[in-house]
NUMAR-427562 format. One record per residue: residue in three letters; x, y, z of N, C-alpha, C in turn. Coordinates in steps of 0.2 Angstrom, whole numbers. Atoms other than C-alpha are relative to their C-alpha. Layout:
REM NUMAR-427562
  code    n.u    n.v    n.w   ca.u   ca.v   ca.w    c.u    c.v    c.w
   ALA      X      Y      Z      X      Y      Z      X      Y      Z
...
END
This chain:
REM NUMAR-427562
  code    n.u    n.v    n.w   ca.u   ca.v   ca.w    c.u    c.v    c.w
   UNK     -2     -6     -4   -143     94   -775     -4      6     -1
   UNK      1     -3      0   -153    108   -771      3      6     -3
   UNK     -4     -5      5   -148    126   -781      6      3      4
   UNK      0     -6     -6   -145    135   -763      6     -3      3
   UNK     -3      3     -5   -135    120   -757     10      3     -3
   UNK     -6     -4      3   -118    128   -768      2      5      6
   UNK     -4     -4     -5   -118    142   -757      1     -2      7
   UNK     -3      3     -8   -118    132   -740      7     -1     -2
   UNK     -8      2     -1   -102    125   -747      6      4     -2
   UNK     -3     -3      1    -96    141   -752     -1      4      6
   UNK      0     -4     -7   -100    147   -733      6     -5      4
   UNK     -6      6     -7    -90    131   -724      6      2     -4
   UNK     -6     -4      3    -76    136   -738      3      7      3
   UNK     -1     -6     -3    -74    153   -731      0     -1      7
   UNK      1     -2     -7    -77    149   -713     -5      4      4
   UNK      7     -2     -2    -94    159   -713     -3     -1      7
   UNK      6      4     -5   -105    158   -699     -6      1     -1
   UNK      9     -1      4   -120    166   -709      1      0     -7
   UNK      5     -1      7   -128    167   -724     -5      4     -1
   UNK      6     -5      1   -138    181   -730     -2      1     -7
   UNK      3      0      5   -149    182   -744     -5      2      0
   UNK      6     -4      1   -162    195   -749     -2      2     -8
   UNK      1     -1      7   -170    198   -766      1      7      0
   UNK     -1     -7     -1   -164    213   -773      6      2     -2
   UNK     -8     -2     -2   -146    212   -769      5     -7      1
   UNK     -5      5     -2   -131    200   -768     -1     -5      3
   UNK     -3      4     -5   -128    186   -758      5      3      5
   UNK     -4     -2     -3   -117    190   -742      2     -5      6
   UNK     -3      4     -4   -106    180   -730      1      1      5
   UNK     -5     -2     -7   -101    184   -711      5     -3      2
   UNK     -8      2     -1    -83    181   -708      3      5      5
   UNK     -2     -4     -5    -77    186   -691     -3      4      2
   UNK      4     -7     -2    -91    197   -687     -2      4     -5
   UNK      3     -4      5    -92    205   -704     -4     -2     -5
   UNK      2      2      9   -103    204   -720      4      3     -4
   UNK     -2     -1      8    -95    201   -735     -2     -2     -5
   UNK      4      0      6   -101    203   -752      2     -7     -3
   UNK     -2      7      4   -102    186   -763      3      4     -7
   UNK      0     -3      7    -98    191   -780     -5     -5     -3
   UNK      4      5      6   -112    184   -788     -7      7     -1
   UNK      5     -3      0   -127    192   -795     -4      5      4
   UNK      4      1     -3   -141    200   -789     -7     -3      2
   UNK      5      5      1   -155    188   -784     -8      6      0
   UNK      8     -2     -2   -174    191   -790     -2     -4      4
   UNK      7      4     -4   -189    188   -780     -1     -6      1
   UNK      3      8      1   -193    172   -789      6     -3     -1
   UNK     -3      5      0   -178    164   -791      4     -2      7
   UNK     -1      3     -8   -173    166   -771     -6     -3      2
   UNK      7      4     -1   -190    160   -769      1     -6      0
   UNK      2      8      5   -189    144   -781      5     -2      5
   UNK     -5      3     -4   -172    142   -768     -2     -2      6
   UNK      3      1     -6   -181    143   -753     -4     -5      0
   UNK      5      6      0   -195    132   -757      3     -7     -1
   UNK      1      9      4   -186    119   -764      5     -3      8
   UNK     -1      3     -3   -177    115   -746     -6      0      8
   UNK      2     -2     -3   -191    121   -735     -2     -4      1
   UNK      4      4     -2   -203    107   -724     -6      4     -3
   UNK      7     -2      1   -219    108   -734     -6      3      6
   UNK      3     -3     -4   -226    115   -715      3      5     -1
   UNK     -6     -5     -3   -213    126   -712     -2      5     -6
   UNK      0     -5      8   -215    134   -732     -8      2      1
   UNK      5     -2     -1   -235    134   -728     -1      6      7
   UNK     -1     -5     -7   -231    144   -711      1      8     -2
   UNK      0     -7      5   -221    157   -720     -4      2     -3
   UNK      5     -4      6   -233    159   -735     -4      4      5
   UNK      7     -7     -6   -247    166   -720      2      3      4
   UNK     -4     -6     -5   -235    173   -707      5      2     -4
   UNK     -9     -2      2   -218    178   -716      5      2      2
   UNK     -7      2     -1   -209    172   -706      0     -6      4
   UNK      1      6     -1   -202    155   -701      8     -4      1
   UNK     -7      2     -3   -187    146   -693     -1     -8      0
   UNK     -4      9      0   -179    128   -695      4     -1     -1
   UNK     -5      1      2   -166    118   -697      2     -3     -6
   UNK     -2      3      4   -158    112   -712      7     -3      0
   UNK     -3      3     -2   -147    100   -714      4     -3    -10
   UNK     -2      0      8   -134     97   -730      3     -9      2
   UNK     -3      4     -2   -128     78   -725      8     -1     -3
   UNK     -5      0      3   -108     79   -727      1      5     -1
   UNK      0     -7     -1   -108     98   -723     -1      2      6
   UNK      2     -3     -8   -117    102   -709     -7      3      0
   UNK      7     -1     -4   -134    110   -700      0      9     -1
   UNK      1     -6      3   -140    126   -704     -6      4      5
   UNK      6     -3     -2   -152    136   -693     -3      4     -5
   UNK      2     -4      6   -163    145   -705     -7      6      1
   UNK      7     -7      0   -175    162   -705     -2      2     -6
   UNK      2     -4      5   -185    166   -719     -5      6      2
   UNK      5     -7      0   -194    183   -719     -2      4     -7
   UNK      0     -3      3   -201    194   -729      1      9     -1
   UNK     -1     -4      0   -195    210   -734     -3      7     -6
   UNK      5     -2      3   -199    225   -744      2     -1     -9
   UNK      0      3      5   -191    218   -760     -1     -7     -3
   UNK      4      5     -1   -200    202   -759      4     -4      7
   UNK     -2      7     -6   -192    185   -749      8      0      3
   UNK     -8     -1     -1   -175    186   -738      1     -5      5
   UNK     -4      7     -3   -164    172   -728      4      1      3
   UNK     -7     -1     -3   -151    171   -714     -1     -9      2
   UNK      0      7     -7   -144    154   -710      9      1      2
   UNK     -5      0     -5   -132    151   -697      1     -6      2
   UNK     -2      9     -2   -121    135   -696     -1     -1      8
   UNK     -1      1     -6   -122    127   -681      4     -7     -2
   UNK     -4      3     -1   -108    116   -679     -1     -7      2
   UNK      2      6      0   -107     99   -681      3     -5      8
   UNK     -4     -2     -6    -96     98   -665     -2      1      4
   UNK     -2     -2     -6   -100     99   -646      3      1      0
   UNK     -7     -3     -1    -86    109   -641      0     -1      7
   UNK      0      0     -7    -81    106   -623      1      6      3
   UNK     -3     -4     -1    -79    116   -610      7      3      1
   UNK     -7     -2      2    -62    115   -611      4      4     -5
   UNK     -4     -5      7    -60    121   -629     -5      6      0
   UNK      2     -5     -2    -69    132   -625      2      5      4
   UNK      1     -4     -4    -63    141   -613     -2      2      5
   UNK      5     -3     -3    -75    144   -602      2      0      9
   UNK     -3      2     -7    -72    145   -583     -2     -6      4
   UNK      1      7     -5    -70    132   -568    -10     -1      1
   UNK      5      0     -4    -88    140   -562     -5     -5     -5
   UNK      3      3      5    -96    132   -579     -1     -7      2
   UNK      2      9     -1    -93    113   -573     -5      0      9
   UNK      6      0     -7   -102    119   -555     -5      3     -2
   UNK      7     -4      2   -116    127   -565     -4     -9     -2
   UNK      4      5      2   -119    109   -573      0     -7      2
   UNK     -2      3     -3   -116    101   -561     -4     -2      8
   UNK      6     -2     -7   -129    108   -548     -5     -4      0
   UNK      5      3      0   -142     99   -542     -7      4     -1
   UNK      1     -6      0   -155    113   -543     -1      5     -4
   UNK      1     -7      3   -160    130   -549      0      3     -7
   UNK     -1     -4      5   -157    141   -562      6      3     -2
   UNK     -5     -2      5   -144    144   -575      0      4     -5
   UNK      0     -4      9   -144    159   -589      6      1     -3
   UNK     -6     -1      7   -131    162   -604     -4      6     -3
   UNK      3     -6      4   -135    178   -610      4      4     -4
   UNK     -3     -4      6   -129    188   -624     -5      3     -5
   UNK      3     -1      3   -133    198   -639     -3     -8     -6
   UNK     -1      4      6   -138    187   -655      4     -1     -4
   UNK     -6      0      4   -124    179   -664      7     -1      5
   UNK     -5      1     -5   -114    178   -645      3     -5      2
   UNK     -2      5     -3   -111    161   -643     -3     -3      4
   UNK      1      3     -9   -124    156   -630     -2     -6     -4
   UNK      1      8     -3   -130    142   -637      6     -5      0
   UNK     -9      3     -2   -111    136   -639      1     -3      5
   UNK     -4      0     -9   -107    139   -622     -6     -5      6
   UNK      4      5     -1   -124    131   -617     -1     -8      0
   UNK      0      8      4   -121    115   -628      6     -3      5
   UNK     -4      3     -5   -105    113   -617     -1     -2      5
   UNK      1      2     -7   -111    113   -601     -6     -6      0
   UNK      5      6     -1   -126    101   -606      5     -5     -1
   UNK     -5      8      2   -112     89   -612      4     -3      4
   UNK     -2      1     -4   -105     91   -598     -4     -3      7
   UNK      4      6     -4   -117     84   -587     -1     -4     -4
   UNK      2      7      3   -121     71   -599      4     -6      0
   UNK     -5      4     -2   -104     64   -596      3     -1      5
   UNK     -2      2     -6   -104     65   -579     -5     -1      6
   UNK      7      3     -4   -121     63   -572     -4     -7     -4
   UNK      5      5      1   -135     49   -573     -5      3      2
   UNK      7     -5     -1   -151     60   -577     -2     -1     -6
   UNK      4     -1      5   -165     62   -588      1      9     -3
   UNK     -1     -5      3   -161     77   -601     -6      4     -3
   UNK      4     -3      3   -174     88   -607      4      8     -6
   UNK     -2     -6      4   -170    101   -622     -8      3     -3
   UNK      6     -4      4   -182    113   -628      2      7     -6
   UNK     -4     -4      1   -178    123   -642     -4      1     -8
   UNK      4     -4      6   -184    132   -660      7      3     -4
   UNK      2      8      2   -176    122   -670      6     -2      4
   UNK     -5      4     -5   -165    107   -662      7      4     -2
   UNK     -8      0      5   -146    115   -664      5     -5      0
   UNK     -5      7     -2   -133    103   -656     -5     -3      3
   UNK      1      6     -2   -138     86   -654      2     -4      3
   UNK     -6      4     -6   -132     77   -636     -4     -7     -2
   UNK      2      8      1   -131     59   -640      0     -3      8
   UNK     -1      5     -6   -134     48   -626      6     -1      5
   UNK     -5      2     -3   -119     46   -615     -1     -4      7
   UNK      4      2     -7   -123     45   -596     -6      0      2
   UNK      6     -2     -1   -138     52   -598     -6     -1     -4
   UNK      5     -1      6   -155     52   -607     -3      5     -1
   UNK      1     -6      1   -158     65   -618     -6     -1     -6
   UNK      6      2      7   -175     69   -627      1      7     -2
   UNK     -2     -5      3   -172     83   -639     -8      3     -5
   UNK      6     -3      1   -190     94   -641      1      5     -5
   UNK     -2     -6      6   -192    106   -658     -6      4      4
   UNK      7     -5      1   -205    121   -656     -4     -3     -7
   UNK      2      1      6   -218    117   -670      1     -5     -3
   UNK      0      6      4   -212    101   -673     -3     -6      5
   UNK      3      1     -6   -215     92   -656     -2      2      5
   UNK      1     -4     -5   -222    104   -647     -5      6     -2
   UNK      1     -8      2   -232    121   -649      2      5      3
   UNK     -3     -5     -3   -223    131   -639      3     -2      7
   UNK     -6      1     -6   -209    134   -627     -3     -3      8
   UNK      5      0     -6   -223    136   -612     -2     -6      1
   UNK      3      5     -3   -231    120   -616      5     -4      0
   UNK     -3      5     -2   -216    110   -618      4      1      7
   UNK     -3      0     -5   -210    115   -603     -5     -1      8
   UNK      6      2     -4   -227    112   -594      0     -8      0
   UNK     -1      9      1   -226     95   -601      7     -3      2
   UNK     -7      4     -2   -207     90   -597      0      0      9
   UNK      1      0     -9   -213     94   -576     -3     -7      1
   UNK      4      7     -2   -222     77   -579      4     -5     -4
   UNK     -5      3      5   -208     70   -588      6     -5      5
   UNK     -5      4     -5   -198     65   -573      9      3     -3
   UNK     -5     -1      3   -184     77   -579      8      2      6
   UNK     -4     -3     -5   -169     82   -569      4      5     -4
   UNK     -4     -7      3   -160     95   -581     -4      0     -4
   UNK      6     -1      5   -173    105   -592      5      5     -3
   UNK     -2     -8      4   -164    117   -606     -6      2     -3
   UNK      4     -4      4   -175    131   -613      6      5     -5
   UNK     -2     -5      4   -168    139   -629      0      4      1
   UNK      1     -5      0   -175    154   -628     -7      1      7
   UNK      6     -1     -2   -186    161   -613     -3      7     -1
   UNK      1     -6      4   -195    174   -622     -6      3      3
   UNK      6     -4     -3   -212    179   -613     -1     -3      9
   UNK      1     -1     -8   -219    180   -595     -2     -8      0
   UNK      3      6     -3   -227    161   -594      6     -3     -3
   UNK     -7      1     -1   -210    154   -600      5      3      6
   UNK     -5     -4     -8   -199    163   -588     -3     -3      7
   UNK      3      4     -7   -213    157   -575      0     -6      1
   UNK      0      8     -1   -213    140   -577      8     -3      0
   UNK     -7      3      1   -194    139   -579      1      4      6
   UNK     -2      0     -6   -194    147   -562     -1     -5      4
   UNK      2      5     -5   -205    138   -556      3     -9      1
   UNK     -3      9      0   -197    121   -561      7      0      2
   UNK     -7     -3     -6   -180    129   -553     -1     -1      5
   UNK      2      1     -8   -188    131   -536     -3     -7      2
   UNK      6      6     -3   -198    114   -536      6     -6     -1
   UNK     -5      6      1   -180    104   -539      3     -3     -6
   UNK     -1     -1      6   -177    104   -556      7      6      0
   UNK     -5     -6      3   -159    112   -564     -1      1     -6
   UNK      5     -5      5   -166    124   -577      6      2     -3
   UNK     -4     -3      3   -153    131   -591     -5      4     -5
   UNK      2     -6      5   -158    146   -602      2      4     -3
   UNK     -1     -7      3   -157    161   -613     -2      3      0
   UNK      7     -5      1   -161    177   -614      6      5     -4
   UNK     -3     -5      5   -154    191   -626      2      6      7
   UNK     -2     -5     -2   -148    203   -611      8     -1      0
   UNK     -8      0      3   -129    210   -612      3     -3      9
   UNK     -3      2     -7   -125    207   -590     -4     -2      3
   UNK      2      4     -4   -129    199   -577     -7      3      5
   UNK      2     -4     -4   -136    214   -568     -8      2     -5
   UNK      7      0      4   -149    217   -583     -4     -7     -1
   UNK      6      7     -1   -155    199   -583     -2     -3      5
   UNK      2      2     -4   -159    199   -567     -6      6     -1
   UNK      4     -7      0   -169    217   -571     -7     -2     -6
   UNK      5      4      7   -177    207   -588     -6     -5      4
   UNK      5      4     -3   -184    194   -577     -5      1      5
   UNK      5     -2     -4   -192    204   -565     -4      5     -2
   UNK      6     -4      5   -199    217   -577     -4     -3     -4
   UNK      2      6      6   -205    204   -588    -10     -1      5
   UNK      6      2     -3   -222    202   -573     -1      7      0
   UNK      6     -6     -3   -235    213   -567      5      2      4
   UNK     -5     -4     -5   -230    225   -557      0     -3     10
   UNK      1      3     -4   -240    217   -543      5     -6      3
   UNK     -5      4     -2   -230    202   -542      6      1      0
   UNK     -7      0     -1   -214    207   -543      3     -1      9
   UNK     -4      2     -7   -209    206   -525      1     -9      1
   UNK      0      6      0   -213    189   -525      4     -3     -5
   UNK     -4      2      6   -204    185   -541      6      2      2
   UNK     -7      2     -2   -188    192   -533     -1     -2      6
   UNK      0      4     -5   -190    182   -518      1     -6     -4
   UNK      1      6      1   -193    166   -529     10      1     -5
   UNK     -5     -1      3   -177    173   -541      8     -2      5
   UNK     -7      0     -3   -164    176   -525      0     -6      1
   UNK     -1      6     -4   -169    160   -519      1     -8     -7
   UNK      1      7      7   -169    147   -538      6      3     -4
   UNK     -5     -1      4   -155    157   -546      7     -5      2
   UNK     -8      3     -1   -138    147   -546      5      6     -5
   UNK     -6     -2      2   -128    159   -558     -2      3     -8
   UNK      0     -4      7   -128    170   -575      7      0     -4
   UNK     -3     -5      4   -117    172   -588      2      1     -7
   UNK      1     -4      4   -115    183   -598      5      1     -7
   UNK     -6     -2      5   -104    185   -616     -3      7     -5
   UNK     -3     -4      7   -101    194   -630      6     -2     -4
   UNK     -6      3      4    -88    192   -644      3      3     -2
   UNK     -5     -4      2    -72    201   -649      2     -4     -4
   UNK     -6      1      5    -60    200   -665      4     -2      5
   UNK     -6      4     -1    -46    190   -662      6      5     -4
   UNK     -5     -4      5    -30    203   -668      3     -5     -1
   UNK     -3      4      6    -24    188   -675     -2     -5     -5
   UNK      2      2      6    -35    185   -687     -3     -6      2
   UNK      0      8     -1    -39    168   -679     -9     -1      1
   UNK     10      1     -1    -62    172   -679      0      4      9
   UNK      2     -4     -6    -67    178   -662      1     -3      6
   UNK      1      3     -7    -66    175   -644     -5      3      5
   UNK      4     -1     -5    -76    178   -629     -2      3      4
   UNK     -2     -3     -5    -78    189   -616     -8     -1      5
   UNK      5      3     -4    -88    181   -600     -1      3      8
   UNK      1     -1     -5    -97    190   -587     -3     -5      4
   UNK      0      5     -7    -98    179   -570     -5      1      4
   UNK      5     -5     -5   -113    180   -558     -2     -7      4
   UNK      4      7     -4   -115    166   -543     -5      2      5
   UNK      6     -2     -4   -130    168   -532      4     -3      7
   UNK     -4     -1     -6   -123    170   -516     -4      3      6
   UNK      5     -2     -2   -130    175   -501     -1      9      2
   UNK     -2     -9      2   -124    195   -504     -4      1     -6
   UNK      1     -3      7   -131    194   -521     -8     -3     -1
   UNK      7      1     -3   -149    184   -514     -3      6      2
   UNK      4     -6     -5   -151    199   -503     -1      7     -4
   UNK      1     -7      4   -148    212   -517     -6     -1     -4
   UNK      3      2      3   -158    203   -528     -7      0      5
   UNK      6     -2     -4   -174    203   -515     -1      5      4
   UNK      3     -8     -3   -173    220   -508      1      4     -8
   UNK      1     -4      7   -172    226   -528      5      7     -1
   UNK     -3     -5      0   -156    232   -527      8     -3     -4
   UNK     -3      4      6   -149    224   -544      6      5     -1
   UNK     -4     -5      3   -139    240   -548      5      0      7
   UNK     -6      2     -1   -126    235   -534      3     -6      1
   UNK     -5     10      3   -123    217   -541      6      1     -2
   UNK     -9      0      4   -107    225   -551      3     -2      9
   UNK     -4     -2     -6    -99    228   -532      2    -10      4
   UNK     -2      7     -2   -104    208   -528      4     -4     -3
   UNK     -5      3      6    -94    203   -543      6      2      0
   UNK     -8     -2      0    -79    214   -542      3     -2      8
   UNK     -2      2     -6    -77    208   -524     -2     -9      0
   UNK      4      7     -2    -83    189   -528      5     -5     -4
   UNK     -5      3      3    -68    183   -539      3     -7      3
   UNK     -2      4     -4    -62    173   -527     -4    -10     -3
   UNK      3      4      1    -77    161   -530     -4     -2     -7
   UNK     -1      0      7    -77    162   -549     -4      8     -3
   UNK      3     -4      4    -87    179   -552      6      5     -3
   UNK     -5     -6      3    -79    194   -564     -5      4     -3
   UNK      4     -7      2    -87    210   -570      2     -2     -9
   UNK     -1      0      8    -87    210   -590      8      6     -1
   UNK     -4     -4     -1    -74    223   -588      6     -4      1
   UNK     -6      5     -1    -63    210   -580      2     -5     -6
   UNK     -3      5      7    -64    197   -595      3      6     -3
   UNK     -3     -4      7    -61    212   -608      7      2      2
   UNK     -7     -3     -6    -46    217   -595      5     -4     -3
   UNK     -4      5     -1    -39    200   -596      1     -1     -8
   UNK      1     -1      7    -43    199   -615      6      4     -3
   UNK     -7     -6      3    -32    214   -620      7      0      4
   UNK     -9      1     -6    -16    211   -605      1     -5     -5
   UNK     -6      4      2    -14    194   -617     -1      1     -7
   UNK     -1     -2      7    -14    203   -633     -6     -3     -4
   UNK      3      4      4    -30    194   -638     -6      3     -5
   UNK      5     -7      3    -42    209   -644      6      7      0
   UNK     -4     -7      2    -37    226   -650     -2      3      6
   UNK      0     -4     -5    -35    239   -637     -9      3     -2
   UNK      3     -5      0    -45    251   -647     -8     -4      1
   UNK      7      2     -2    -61    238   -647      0     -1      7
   UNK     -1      3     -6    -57    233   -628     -3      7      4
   UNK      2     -7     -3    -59    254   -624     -7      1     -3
   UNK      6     -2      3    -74    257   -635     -5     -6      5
   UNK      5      5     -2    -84    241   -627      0      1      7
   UNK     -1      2     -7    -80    241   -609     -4      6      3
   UNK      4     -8     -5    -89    253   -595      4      4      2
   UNK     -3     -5     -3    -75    261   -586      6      1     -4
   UNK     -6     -3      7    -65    270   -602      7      0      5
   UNK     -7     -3     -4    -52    276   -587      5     -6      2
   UNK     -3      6      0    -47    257   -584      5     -2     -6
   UNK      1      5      5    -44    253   -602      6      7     -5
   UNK     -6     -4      4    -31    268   -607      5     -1      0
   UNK     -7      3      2    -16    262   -603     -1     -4     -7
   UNK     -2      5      8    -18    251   -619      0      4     -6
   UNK      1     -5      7    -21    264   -631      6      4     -1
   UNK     -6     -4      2     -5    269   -641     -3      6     -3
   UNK      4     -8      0    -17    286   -645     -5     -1      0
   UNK      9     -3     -1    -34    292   -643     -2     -1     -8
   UNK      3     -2      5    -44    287   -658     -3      8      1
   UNK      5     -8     -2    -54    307   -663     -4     -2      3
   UNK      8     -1      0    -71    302   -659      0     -2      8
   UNK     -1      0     -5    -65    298   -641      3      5      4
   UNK     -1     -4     -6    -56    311   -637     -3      4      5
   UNK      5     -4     -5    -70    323   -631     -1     -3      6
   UNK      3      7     -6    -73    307   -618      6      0      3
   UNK     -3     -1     -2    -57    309   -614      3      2      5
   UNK      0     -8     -2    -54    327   -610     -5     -1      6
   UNK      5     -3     -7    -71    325   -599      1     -6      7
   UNK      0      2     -6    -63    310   -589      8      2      3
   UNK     -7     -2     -3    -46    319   -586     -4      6      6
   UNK      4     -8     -5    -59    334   -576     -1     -5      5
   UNK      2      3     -5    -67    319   -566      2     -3      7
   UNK     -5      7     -2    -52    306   -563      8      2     -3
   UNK     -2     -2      3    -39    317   -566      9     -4      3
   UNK     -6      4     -3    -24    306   -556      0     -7     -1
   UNK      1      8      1    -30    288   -561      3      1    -10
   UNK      2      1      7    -33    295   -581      8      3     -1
   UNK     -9     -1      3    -14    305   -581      4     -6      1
   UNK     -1      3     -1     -7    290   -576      1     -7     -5
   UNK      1      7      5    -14    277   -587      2      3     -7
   UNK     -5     -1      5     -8    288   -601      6      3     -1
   UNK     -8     -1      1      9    293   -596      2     -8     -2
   UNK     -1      3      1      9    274   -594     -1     -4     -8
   UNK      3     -1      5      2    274   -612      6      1     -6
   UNK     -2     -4      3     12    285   -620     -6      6     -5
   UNK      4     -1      7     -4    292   -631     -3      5      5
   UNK      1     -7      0     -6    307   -619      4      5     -3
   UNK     -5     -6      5      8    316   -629     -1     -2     -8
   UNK      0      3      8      2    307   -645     -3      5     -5
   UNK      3     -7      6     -2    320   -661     -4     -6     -4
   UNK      3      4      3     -6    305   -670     -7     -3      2
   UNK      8      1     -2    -26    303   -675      1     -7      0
   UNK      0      6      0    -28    285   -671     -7     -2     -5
   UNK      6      6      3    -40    272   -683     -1     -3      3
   UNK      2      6      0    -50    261   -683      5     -7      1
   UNK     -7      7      5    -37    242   -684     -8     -1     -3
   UNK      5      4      4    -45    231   -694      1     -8      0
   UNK     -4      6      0    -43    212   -691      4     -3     -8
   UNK     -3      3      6    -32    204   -702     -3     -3     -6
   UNK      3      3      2    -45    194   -709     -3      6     -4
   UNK      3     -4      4    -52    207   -716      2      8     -4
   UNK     -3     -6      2    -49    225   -726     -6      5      1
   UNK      2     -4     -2    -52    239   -724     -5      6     -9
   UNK      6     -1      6    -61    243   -742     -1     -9     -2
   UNK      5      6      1    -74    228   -746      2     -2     -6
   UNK     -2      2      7    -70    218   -759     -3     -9     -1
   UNK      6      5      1    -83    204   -767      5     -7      3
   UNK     -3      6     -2    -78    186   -759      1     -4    -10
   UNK     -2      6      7    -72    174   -776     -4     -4      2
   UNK     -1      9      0    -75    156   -778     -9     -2      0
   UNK      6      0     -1    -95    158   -778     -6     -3     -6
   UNK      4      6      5   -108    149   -787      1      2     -6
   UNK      0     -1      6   -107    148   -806    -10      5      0
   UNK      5     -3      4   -122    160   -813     -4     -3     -5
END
């Protein structure tokens, strides 16, 4: 057993979904969205080193040493998979891994909405999952691939840096491409699977201008294209994809966009006030023929207006999730106000004004002074003297205290 493999098992023990390790300083776990300290030492240089190396693929360890830095997966048999980042830093070598579940998760347990089985389900176009890092898209992607795979007869394409979840064969044939291990990059495996005979191509991440283009273009030429991209809504990932070109090309690139898009959506992840890890909140985006024409005359900034008017046919403003989130008690008010765009929606829930809010407060009782009285007569926390806190999810406290049960020294 390798030295480093102790802490994988004191990550799956806690429920973790990372792993942080830098020379310098402790060990550190994320639990629910937090880092917690380990209680263990602090690691030098050379002995997080001598840890790295000993599970690292002899390329993968030779890539770092000359670049510093380098991503794979690791894999503990009887535990579970590991994405892994080494980097260096400036007290020498550091490391995050991040379980990836041994588990497809459906869309069912998931959650996720009806629109999700008509994303995977299209014959055609383009599908993004967007989020910050940490949000769940390839989760929410893994579901919708498994979901065609159980209900179509198609040839599978994955592209990804490194494989996360692994679709077994069901209905479908799935070939599971690594960057760097089968491939040299996103671009060319994506160049290569147009001559593949593919009918669903995932891209992991579409990071630069010749990715983004050739996952257009295999969108527009018959092909259904799944992807990532790190923006927060829908309205910015359609603004990422067309800044991402020359300025020249852009008209044509949202012409090729209104007309390949099938749909965006968008998360992010809230505490659970029951302590239960986190939940979802999914912004909606179907291409439509209102949201074609915005999108080609470059007029992204009144996509929100298609969305709050497009409900009907599964879309919802990120607003709407965190709405619906907070009415079933599933998030704290006070994160539900702080995250959301329209604070004067999201008062009624606040038994008082955190401080650092009220200023924002006061300046939307000047603007919207009949909607904002309203939502906190119905509040109560317009009359409230009490400063409100921060909560803190159950899982966690509010002064840090070293996790136990962590490797012998």
């Amino acid at each position: 057993m390798a030295k480093i493999d102790a802490f994988f098992r004191l990550m799956n023990a806690q429920g973790a979904s990372d792993l942080h390790m830098s020379a310098g300083t402790a060990p550190s776990l994320r639990i629910n969205g937090d880092l917690e300290p380990i209680k263990f030492k602090e690691l030098t240089n050379e002995e997080l080193f001598e840890m790295l190396a000993e599970i690292a693929p002899e390329r993968k360890l030779k890539e770092f040493l000359e670049s510093g830095d380098v991503d794979f997966a690791y894999e503990l048999p009887g535990l579970g998979r590991y994405r892994s980042n080494y980097f260096r830093q400036q007290n020498g070598v550091g490391a995050v891994f991040r379980q990836i579940p041994s588990k497809i998760m459906t869309i069912e347990q998931l959650g996720l909405p009806p629109i999700a089985r008509r994303f995977a389900m299209a014959d055609k176009g383009l599908v993004l999952v967007t989020g910050a890092t940490g949000s769940g898209k390839s989760t929410t992607l893994a579901a919708i691939v498994d979901y065609a795979n159980k209900t179509r007869r198609d040839h599978i394409i994955t592209i990804e840096d490194p494989v996360e979840f692994r679709h077994q064969r069901i209905n479908c044939i799935v070939n599971h491409r690594e960057v760097g291990l089968h491939t040299k990059a996103f671009s060319t495996a994506l160049r290569g699977a147009l001559r593949e005979d593919p009918d669903i191509i995932m891209v992991g991440e579409m990071r630069d201008l010749e990715t983004i283009q050739l996952a257009l273009e295999a969108a527009a030429t018959g092909h259904l294209v799944f992807g990532t991209l790190h923006t927060p809504s829908a309205m910015k990932t359609v603004d990422r994809i067309i800044d991402v070109f020359p300025t020249d090309a852009q008209e044509q690139v949202r012409t090729t966009l209104s007309e390949s898009l099938k749909g965006v959506i968008a998360q992010t992840l809230f505490k659970r006030i029951d302590g239960g890890g986190r939940v979802a909140a999914l912004e909606v985006m179907v291409n439509t023929p209102a949201v074609g024409n915005l999108i080609r005359e470059g007029k992204t900034h009144q996509l929100i207006n298609a969305l709050q008017t497009g409900r009907k046919i599964g879309m919802q403003t990120m607003d709407d999730a965190i709405f619906e989130l907070v009415s079933k008690r599933k998030i704290a008010p006070e994160e539900a106000f702080e995250r959301s765009h329209d604070k004067a929606r999201f008062l009624e829930f606040l038994p008082s004004i955190p401080e650092e809010y009220k200023e924002l407060v006061e300046s939307l009782k000047k603007t919207q002074p009949t909607r904002v009285g309203a939502a906190l007569e119905k509040s109560g926390a317009g009359s409230s003297t009490t400063t409100a806190t921060r909560p803190t999810s159950s899982s966690t406290s509010a002064v840090r205290r070293p996790l136990g049960g962590a490797p012998q020294q």
